[in-house]
C-alpha positions in Angstrom: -2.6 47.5 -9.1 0.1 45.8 -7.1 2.7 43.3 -8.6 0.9 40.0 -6.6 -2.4 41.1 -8.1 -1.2 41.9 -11.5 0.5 38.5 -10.8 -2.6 36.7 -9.9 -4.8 38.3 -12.7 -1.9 36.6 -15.3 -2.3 33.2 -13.8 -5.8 33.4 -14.1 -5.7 33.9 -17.4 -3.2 31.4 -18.6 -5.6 29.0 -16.5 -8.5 30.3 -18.9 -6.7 29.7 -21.7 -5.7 26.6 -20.5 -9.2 25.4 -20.1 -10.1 26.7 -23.6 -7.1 24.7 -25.1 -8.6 21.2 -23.1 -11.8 21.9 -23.8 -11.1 22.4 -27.9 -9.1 19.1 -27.4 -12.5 17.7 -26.8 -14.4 18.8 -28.9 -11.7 17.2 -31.4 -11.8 14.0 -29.3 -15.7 13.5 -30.1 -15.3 14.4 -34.7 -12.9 11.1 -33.4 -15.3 9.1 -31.7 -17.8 9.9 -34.3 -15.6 8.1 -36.7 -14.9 4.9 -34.5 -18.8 4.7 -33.7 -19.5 2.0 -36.5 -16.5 0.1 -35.0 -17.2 -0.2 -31.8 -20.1 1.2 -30.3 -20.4 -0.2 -27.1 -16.6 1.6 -26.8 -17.9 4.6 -28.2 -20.5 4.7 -25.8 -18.4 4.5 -22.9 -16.0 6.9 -24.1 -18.9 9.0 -25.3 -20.0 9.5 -21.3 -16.1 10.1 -20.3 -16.3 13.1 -22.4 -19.5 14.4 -22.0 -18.6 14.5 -18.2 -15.3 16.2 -18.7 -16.7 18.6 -20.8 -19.1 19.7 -18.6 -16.7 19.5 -16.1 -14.2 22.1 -18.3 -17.7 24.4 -19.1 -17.7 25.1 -15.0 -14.4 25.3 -15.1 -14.2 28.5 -17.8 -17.1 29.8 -15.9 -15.6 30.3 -13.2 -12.7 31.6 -14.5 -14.7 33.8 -16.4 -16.5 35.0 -13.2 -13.0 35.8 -11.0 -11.8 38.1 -13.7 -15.0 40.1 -14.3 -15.0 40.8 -10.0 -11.0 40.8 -9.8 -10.3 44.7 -10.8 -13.3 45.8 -8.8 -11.9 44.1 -5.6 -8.4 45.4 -6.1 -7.4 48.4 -4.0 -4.3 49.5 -5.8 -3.5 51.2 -2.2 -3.0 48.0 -0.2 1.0 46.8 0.6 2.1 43.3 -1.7 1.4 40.4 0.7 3.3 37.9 1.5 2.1 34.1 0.7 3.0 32.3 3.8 4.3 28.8 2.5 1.7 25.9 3.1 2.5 23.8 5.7 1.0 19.9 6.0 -1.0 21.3 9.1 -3.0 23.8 7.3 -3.7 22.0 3.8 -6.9 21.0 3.0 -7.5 17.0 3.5 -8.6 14.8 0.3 -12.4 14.4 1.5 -12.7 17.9 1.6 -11.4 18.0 -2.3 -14.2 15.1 -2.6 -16.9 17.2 -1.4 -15.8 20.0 -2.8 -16.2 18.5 -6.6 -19.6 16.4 -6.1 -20.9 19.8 -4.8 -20.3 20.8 -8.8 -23.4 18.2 -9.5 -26.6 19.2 -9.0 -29.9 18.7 -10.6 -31.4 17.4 -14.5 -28.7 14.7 -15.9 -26.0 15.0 -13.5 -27.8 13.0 -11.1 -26.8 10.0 -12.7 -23.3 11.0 -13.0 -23.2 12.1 -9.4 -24.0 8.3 -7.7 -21.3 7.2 -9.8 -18.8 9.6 -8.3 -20.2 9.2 -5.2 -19.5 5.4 -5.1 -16.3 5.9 -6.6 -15.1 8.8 -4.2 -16.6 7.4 -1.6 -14.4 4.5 -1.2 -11.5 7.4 -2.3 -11.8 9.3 0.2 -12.5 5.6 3.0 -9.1 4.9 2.1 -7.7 8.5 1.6 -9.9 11.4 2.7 -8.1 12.5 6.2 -4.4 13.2 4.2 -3.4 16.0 3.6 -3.4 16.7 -0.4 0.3 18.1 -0.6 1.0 14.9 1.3 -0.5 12.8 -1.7 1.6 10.4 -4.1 0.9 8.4 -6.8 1.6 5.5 -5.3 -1.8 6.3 -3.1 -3.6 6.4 -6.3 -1.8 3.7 -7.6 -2.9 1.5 -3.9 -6.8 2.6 -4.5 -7.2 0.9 -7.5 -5.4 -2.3 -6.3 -7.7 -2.4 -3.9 -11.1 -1.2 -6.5 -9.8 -4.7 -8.7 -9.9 -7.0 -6.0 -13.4 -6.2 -4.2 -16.1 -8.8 -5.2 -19.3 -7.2 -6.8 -21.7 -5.7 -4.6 -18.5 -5.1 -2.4 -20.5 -2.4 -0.1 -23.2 -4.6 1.3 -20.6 -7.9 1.4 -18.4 -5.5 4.0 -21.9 -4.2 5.5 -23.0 -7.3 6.5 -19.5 -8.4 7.6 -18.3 -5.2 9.8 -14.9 -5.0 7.6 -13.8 -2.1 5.7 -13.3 -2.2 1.7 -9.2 -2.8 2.2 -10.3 -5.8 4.7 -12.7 -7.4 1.8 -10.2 -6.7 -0.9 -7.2 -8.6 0.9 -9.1 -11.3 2.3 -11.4 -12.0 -1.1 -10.6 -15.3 -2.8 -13.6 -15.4 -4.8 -15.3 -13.5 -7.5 -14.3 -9.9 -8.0 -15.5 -6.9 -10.1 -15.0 -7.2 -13.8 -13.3 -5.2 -16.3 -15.5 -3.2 -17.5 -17.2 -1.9 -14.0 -13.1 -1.3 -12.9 -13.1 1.1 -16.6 -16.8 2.9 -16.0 -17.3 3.1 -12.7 -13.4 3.3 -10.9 -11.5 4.4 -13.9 -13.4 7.1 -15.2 -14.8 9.2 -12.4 -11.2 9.1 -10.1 -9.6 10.5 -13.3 -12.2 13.4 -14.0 -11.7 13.9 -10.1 -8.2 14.2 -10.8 -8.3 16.7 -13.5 -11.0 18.5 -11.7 -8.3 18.7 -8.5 -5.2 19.8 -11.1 -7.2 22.6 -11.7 -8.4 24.2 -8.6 -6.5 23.0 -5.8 -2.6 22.6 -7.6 -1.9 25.8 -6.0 -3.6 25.0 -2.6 -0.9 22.2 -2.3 -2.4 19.5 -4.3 0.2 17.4 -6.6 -1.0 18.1 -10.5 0.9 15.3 -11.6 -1.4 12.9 -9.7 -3.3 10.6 -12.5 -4.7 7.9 -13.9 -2.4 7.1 -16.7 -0.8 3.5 -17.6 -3.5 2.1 -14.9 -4.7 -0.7 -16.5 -7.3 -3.9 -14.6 -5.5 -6.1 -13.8 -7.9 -8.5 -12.3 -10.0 -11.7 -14.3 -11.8 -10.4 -17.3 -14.6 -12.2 -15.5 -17.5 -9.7 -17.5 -19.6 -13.3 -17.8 -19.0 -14.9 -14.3 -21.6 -14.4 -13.1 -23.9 -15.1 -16.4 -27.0 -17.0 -16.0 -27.6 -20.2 -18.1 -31.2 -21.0 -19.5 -34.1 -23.4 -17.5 -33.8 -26.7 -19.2 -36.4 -28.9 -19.7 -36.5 -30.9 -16.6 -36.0 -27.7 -14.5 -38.5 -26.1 -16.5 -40.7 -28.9 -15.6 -39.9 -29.2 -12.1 -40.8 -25.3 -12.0 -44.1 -24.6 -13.5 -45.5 -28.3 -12.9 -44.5 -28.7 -9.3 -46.7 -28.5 -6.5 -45.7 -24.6 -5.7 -46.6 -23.2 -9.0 -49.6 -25.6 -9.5 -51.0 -24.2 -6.1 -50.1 -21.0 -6.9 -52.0 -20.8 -10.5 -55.0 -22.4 -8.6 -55.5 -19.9 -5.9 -56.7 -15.9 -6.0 -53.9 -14.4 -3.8 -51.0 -16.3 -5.1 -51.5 -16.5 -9.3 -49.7 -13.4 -9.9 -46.5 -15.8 -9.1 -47.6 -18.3 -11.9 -48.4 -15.6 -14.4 -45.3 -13.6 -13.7 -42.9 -16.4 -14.5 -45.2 -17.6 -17.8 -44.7 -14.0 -19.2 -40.8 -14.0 -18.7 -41.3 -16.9 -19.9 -43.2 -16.2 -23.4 -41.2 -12.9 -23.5 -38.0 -13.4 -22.5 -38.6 -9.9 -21.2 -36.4 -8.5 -17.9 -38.5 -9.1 -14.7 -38.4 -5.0 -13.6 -39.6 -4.5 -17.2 -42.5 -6.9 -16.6 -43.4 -5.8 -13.1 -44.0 -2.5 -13.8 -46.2 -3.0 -16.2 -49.7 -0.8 -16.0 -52.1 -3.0 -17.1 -54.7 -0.4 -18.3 -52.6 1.2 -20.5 -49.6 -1.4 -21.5 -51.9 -4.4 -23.0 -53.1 -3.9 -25.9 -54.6 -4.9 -29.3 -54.0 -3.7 -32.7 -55.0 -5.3 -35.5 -55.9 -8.2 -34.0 -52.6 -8.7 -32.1 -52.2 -9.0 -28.0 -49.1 -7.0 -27.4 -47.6 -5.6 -24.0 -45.7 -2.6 -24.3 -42.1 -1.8 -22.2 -41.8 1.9 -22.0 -40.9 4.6 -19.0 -43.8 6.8 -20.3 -47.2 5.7 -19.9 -48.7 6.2 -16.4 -47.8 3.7 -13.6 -48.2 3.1 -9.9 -47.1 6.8 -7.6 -44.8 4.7 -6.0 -43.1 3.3 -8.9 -40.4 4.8 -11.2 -40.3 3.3 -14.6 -37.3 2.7 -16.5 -36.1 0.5 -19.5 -33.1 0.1 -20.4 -31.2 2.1 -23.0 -34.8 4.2 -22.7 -35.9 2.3 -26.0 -39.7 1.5 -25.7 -40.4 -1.8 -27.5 -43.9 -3.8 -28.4 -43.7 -7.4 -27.1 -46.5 -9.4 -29.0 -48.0 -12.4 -26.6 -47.8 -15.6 -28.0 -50.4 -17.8 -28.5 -50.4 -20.3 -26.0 -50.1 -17.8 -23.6 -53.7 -16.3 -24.4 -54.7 -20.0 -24.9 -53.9 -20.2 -20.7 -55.6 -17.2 -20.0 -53.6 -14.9 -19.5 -56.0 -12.0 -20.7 -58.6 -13.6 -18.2 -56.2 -12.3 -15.5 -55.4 -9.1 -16.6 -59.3 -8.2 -16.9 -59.6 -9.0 -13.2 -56.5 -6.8 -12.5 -58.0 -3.9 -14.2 -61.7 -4.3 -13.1 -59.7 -4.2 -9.2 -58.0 -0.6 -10.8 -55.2 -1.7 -9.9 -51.7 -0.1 -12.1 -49.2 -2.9 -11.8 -50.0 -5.9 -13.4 -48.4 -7.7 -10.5 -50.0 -5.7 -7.4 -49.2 -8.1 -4.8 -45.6 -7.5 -4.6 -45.4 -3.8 -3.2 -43.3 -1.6 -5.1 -39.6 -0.8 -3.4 -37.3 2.2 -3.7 -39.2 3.3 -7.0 -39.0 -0.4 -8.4 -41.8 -2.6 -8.7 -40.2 -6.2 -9.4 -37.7 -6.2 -5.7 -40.0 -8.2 -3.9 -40.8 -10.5 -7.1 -37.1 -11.2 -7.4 -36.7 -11.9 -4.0 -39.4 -14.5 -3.7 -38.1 -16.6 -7.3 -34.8 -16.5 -5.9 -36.1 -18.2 -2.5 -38.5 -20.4 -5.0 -35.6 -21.6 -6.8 -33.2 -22.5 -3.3 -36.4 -24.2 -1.9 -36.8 -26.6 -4.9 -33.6 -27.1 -5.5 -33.2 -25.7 -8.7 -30.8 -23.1 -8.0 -27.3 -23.2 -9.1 -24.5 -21.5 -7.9 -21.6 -22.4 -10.9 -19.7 -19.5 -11.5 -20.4 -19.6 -14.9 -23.7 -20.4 -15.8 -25.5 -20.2 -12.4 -29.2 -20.2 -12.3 -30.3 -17.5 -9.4 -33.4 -15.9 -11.1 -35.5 -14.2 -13.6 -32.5 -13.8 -15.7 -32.7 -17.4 -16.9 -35.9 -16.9 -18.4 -34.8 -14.3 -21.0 -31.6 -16.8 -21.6 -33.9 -19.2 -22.0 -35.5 -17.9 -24.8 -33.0 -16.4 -26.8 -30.9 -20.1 -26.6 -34.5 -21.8 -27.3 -34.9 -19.0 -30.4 -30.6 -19.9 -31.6 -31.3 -23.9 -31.4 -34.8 -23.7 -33.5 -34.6 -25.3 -37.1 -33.5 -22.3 -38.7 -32.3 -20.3 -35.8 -34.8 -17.4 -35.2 -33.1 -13.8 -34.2 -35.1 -13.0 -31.0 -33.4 -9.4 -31.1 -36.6 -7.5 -32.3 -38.4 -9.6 -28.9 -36.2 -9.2 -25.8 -34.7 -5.6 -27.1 -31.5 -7.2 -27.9 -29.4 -6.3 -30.2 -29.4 -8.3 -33.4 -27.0 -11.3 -34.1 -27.2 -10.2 -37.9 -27.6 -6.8 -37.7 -26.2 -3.8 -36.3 -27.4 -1.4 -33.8 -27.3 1.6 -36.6 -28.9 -0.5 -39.3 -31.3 -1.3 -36.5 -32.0 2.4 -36.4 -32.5 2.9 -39.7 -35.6 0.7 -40.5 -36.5 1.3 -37.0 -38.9 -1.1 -35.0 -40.2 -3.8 -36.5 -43.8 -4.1 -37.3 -46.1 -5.9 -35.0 -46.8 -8.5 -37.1 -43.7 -9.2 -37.9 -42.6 -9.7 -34.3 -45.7 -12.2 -34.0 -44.2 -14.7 -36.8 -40.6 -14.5 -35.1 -42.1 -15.4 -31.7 -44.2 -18.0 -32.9 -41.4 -19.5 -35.2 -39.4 -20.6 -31.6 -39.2 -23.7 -31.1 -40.2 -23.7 -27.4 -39.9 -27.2 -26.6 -41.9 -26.6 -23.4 -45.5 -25.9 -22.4 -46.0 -24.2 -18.7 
């Protein structure tokens, strides 16, 4: 075996060893986070993902480790002269989008998918500003630049430069309004270009690419603006403008347009998310038990073939229907959605992309412009279904005594936490009945 293999062979294994050293450090890192899980959770959670990522990141990496010293001694031919390394020249180093592709080809299939769009968006706009320099021509200062860009960009950055021909630097420099909060700049910047980092440091340092590259002492430094763009709840007028104006009336009263006047009583009633609502199978997720009209928001039961269910956290919930819902007749118009077979409680509105509500939210949006009820404040707008679940939940906090609508809209408790939740699990039915009829509504559709 020649001095350069024996060399390479050594390296390889203090890079093993390496890896196993990082990847113990994580494995201390989450008997941490267990700990700090009753503080914070909605930190632990995020940190929780970080983690998870890396690790799986490091378990590819010792794999593949693993794999190049297993072949290394049978391709070795002890016969062969030393070679020379010639020294790597700007010309012939690798550019950053080929890093880039080079570590989202590392995702593939089950869980990673989800991990995977959030890399993509991240490296994506990377590699925009980046990808055609050369990675031993990289500085920190570049990585530094990226994310003074990332905290400027207004939300939904991609389809604002879309529709405006301009690149992501362009929008950035030129934005003077609303811009990505704190903790989208964390989870979905932050995160991923730091993994991507670590990932590079590990497999291309000795390709050219700078290990010392990072993510370290980068901090937001835009507006904490996580509520700017909050909705506020209906109140009363708008409430009556809405359901008692000529569009809704007209709409309850004909065949081919009620599903709008039903839709917006159930967010109503419920407070529940409009995609939640939308992709609701009527055969098999209304209900009665005991006496009790419920719907039920889960991703399991069978829906529409073009529609992909989801919830979020992937907590199923039972929603009971109150009262003056039924007394409308609200059960009258799910009997004549099932006797049509239909599988979406609102079939009008075709399903889009896997999600049944797109079209539904596009249509209140354009209700709301055309009757002057929407509002554009920064923060407290009113711009769609959103406002119905605020409505509830500030309707449920100013009843005489406040009512926790938690166990009802699926969020968490104001006197409770999410682990005591999880211990005396879901509330019974009937239980969730008395706190829905014990808001004070203030407001008949």
């Amino acid at each position: 075996m020649s001095a350069e293999d024996m060399s390479k062979l050594l390296e390889e294994a203090r890079r093993k060893l390496r890896a196993q050293q990082r990847y113990e450090k994580l494995e201390d890192d989450f008997i941490d986070l267990a700990s700090a899980r009753l503080a914070d959770k909605e930190a632990f959670d995020r940190q929780r993902r970080d983690l998870e990522e890396r690790a799986q990141l490091l378990a590819s990496t010792l794999q593949t480790v693993n794999e190049a010293l297993r072949r290394r001694p049978e391709q070795v031919t002890p016969s062969a002269p030393p070679q020379v390394r010639e020294p790597l020249s700007a010309a012939a180093s690798h550019d950053l989008q080929h890093l880039i592709n080079s570590f989202l080809a590392t995702f593939n299939g089950g869980k990673k998918q989800a991990m995977l769009k959030k890399h993509q968006a991240a490296l994506g706009l990377l590699g925009a500003l980046l990808g055609d320099r050369p990675i031993n021509q990289l500085r920190q200062t570049n990585i530094n630049e990226y994310f003074r860009v990332v905290e400027k960009l207004p939300p939904r950055w991609a389809q604002v430069a879309k529709r405006q021909g301009v690149s992501a630097r362009e929008l950035a420099d030129a934005n003077n309004g609303g811009t990505l909060n704190k903790k989208t700049f964390d989870d979905n910047y932050l995160v991923p270009v730091r993994i991507f980092l670590e990932y590079c440091s590990q497999f291309w340092q000795d390709e050219g690419f700078p290990a010392t590259l990072s993510t370290a002492g980068i901090e937001f430094g835009g507006p904490d603006n996580a509520g700017s763009h909050r909705q506020r709840p209906f109140d009363s007028a708008e409430l009556e403008r809405l359901f008692h104006g000529p569009e809704l009336v007209a709409a309850r009263s004909s065949s081919h347009e009620e599903h709008k006047w039903w839709l917006a009583a159930l967010a109503f009633y419920t407070g529940a998310r409009v995609n939640e609502l939308c992709q609701i199978n009527p055969k098999t997720d209304i209900s009665n038990k005991n006496g009790i009209d419920y719907i039920l928001i889960t991703p399991l039961t069978d829906t529409d073939e073009r529609v992909v269910k989801s919830v979020k956290g992937k907590k199923k919930r039972v929603v009971p229907l109150h009262p003056e819902l039924l007394e409308l007749g609200f059960l009258v118009y799910v009997k004549r959605i099932r006797e049509a077979n239909h599988k979406l409680l609102f079939p009008a509105w075709n399903p889009t992309k896997g999600r049944a509500s797109i079209q539904a939210q596009r249509w209140f949006r354009d209700l709301l412009r055309e009757i002057g009820l929407r509002d554009e404040s920064v923060e407290a707008g009113l711009r769609g279904f959103h406002a119905f679940r605020h409505t509830l939940l500030a309707r449920a906090a100013n009843s005489h005594p406040p009512v926790d609508a938690g166990p009802i809209t699926g969020h968490a408790s104001v006197t409770k936490s999410a682990i005591q939740r999880g211990y005396e699990g879901e509330l019974e039915l009937p239980a969730k009945l008395a706190i829905l009829k014990s808001i004070h509504f203030g407001f008949r559709p």
